[in-house]
C-alpha positions as CSV (number, residue, x, y, z in Angstrom):
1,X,61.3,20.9,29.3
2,X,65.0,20.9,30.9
3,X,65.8,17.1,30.9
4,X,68.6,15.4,33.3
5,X,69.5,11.9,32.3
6,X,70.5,8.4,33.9
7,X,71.8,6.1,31.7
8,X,74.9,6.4,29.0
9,X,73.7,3.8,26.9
10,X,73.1,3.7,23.0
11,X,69.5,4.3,23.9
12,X,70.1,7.6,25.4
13,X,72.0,8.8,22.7
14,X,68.7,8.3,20.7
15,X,66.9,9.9,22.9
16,X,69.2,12.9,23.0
17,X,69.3,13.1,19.3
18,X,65.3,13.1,19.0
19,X,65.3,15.8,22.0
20,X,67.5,18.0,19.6
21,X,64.9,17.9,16.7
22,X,61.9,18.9,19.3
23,X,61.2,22.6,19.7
24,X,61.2,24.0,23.6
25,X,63.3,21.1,25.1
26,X,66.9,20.2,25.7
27,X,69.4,18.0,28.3
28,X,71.0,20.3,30.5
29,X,72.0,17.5,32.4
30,X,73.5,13.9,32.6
31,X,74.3,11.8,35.3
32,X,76.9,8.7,35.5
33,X,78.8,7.1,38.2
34,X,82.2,7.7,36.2
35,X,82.9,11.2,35.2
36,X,84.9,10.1,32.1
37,X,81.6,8.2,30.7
38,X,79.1,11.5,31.5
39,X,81.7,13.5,30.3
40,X,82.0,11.6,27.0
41,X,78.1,11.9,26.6
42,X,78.0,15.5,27.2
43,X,80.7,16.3,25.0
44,X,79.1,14.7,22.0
45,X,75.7,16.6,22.6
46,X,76.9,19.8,23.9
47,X,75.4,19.1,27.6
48,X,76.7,22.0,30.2
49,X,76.0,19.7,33.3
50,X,77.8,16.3,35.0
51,X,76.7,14.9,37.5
52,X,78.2,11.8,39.4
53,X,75.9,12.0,42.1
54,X,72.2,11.4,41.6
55,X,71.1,13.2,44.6
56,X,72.8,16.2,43.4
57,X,71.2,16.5,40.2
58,X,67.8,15.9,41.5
59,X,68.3,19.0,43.7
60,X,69.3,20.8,40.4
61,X,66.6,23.6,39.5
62,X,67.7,23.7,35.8
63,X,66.3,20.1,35.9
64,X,62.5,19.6,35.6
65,X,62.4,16.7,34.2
66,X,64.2,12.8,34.6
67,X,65.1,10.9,31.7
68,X,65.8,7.4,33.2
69,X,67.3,4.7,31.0
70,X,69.2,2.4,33.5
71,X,69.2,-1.3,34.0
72,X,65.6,-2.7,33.9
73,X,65.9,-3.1,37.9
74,X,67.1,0.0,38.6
75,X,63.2,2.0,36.5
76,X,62.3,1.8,40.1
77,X,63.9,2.9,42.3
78,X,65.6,5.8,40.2
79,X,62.1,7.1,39.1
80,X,60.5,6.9,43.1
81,X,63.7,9.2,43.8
82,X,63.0,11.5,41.3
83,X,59.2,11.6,42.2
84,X,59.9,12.1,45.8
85,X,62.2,15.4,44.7
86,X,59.6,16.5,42.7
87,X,60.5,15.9,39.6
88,X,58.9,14.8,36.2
89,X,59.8,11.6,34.8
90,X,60.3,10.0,31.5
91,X,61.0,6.2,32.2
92,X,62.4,4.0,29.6
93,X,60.6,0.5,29.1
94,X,60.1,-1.6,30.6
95,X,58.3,0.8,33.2
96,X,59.0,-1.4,36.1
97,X,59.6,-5.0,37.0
98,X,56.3,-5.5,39.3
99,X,53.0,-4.6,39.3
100,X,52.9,-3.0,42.9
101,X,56.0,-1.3,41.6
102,X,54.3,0.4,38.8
103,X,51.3,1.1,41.0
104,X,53.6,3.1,43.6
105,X,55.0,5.4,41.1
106,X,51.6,6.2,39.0
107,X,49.7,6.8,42.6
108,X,53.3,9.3,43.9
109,X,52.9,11.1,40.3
110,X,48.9,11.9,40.9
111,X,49.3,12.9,44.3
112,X,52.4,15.2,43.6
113,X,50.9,16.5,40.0
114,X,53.7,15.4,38.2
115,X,53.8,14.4,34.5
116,X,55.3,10.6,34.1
117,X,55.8,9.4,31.3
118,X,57.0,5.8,29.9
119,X,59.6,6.0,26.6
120,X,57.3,3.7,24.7
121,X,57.7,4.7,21.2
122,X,54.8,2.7,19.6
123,X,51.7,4.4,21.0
124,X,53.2,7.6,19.7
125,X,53.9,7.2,16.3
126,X,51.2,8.8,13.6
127,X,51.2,5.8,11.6
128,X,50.0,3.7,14.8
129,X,47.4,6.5,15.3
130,X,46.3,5.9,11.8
131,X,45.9,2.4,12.5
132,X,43.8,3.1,14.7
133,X,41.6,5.1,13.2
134,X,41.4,2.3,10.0
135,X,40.6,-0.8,12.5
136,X,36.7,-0.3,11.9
137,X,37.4,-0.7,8.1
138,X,38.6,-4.5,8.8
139,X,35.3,-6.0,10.2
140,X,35.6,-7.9,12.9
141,X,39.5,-8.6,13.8
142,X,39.7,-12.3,13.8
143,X,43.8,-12.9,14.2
144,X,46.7,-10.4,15.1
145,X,50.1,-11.6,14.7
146,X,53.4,-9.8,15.6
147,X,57.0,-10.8,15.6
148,X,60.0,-8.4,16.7
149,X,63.2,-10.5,16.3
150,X,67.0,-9.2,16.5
151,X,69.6,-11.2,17.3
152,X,71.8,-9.9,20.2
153,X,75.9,-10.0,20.2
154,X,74.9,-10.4,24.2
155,X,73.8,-13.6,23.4
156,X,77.4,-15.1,22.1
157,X,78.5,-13.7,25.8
158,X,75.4,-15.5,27.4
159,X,76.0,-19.1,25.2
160,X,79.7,-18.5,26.3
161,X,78.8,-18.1,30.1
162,X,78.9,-14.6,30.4
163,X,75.6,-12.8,31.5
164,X,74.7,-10.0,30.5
165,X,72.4,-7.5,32.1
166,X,69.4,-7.9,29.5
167,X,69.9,-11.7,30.4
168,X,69.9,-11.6,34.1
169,X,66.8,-11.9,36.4
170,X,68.9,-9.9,39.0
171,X,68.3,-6.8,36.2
172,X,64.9,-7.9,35.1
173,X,66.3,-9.0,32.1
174,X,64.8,-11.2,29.3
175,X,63.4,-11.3,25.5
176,X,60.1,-10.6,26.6
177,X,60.8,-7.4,28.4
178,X,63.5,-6.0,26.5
179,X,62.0,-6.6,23.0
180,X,58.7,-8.0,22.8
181,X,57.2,-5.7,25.1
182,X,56.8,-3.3,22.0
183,X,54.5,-6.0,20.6
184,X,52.4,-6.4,23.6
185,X,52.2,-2.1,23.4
186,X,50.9,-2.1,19.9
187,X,48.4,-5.2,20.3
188,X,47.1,-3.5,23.9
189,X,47.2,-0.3,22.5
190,X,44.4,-1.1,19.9
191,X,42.2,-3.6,21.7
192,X,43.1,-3.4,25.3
193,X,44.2,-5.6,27.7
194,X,43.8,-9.2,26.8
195,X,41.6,-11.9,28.8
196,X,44.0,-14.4,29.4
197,X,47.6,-14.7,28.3
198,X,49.8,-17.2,27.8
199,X,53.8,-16.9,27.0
200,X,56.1,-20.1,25.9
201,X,59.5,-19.0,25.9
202,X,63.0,-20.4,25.0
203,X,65.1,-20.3,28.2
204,X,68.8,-20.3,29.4
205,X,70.4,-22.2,31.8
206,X,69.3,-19.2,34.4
207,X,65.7,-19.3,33.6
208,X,65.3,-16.1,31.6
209,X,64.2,-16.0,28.3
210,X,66.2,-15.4,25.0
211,X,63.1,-15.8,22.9
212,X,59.4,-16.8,23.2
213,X,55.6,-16.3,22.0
214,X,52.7,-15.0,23.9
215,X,49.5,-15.6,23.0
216,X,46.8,-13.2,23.8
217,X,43.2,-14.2,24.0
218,X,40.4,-11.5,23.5
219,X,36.5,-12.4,23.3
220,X,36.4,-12.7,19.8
221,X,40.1,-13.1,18.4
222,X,43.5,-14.0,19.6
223,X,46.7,-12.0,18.5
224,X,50.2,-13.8,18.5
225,X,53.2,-12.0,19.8
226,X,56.6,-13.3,19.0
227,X,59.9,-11.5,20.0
228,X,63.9,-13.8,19.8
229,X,67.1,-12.1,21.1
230,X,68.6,-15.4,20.3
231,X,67.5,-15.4,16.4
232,X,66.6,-13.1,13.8
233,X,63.9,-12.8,11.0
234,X,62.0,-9.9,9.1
235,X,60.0,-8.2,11.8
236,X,56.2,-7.3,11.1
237,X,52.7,-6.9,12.2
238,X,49.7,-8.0,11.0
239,X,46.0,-7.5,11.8
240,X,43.5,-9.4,9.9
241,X,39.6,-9.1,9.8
242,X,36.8,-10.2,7.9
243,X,36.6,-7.6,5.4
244,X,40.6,-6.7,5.0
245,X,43.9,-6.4,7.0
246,X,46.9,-4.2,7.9
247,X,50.4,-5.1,7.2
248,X,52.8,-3.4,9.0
249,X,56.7,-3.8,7.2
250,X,58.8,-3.6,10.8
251,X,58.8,-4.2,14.0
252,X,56.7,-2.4,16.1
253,X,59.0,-0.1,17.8
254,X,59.2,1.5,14.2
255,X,55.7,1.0,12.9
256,X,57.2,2.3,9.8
257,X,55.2,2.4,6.6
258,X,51.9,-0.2,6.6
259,X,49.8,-1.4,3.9
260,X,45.9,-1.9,4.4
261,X,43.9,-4.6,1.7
262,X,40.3,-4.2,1.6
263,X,38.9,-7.1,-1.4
264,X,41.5,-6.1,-4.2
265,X,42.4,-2.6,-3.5
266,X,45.5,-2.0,-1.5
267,X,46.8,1.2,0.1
268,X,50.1,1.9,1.6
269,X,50.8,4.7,4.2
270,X,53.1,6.6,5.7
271,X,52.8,9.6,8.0
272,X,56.0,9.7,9.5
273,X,58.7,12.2,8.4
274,X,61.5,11.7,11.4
275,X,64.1,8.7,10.8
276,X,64.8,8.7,14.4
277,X,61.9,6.5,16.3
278,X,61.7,8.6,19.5
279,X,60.6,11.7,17.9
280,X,57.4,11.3,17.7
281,X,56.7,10.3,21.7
282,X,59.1,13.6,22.8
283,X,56.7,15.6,20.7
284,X,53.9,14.0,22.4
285,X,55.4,14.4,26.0
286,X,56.6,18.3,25.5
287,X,53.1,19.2,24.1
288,X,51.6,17.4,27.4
289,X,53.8,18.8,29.6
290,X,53.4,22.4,27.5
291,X,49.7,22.6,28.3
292,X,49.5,21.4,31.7
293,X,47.6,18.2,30.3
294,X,48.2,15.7,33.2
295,X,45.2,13.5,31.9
296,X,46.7,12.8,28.9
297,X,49.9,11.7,31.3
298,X,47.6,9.5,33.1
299,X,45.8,8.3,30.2
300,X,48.9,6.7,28.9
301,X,50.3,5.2,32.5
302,X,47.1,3.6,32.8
303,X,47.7,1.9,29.8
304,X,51.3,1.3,30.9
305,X,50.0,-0.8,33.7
306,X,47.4,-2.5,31.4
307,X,50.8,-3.8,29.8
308,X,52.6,-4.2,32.9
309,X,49.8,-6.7,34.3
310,X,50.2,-8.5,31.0
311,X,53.7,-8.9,31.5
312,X,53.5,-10.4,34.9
313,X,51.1,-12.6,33.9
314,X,53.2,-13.6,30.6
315,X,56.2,-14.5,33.4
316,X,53.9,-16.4,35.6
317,X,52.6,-18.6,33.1
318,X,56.3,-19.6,31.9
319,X,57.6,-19.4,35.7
320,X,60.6,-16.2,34.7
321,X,61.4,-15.1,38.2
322,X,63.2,-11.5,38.8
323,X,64.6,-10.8,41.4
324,X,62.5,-7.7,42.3
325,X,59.7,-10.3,42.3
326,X,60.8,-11.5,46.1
327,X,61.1,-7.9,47.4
């Protein structure tokens, strides 16, 4: 895997660092607008290639894959252009800002057999696997609560009247994309995609949200997801069912070590050896990619889109507009 990237942000140097600890890929490219910020990045990681023109990289042969980790808006567009050239795609969350959006790009990636993947580092972890494989032990799940809460320096700017792009509609910005979405991954990850949803946010002045809780229903339990860019709090997750539970110590974009109770007895595990989160999903996407496995690629945008309609339907219950909604 030969990976170009869009995006400078602290993200991508994450990214960049977990690509360096994977076997059989590296970046040979980035992109920026300004040549002083691509050059920075691809100083610090050894990258041979600049680019300040998209176009120009997407014609690149020594790229065969996209890493895009732009503005929220921008998943979009920047991941169609890359389709269209023929290229592979790993898109950062949130995948897109729309439902047709996300629809456009997983129907372009099937008819042009190309891998697509979104950077979603819960479903890829081997301690989620492994709580996965426990769930039967629980009985029948009765509650499922998770809370991811950070509190964001961009908020200061935001309560000062500056706004940011994770607090703009015009960037499909907002608590519930940016942060909670990781909850909504784990919780549809397990059971699926809920049968209603609700979602009661805090809201700025501009109508997004800085914080909120959505509240899942299933046929036989509901599952709590609560994520704050405007306040902070230990992060967890919890699954409780009639014979035990699962107790996850951080957020779910970690999914760090978890304990299981069944009566008296209590177990703690831990399968994951990497201290950098995004390990774990480039492992998944270079062993995909390395044996041609393109259902396993679809496997995981369907349930992208399983989240995505969640999403949309968390929005519309609390009336958060983007932008890319009126296009």
């Amino acid at each position: 895997m030969k990976i170009g990237t869009i995006g400078t942000g602290v993200i991508v140097e994450t990214f960049l660092e977990a690509v360096s600890e994977v076997q059989n890929v590296e970046c040979t490219a980035v992109y920026s607008r300004k040549e002083e910020t691509a050059r920075k990045l691809a100083d610090k990681f050894q990258i041979r290639l600049i680019y300040t023109d998209v176009d120009a990289m997407l014609e690149d042969d020594q790229v065969d894959f996209i890493y895009v980790a732009s503005p929220n808006s921008l998943h979009y567009e920047y991941t169609l252009k890359a389709l269209q050239k023929g290229k592979n795609v790993i898109c950062e969350k949130p995948f897109t800002s729309t439902i047709e959006e996300s629809e456009e790009l997983i129907a372009l990636a099937k008819k042009n057999r190309l891998f697509l993947f979104e950077a979603i580092t819960t479903l890829h972890f081997p301690n989620f696997k492994r709580i996965k494989e426990l769930l039967p032990t629980l009985g029948d799940v009765k509650i499922v609560q998770c809370n991811y809460s950070q509190y964001s320096s961009r908020y200061d700017k935001l309560m000062a009247g500056e706004v940011t792009n994770v607090f703009d509609p015009a960037f499909s910005g907002g608590s519930l994309v940016d942060i909670n979405i990781y909850n909504l991954h784990f919780v549809i990850g397990l059971f699926g995609e809920p049968e209603s949803v609700e979602y009661i946010p805090n809201k700025a002045a501009n109508g997004i949200d800085t914080s909120g809780i959505a509240l899942l229903k299933y046929d036989r339990f509901v599952s709590t997801c609560a994520g704050a860019k405007d306040s902070h709090s230990p992060s967890f997750a919890v699954i409780q069912g009639t014979k035990g539970y699962i107790k996850v110590a951080s957020s779910s974009n970690e999914c760090s070590s978890f304990e299981m109770g069944i009566g008296e007895a209590v177990v703690t595990y831990n399968e994951q050896k990497s201290a950098n989160r995004m390990v774990y999903e480039v492992m998944d996407f270079e062993k995909a990619y390395r044996q041609g496995d393109l259902e396993k690629s679809r496997d995981w945008m369907e349930h992208s889109l399983r989240v995505m309609r969640t999403v949309v339907r968390a929005r519309e219950d609390a009336g958060i507009i983007f932008d890319a909604d009126r296009r």
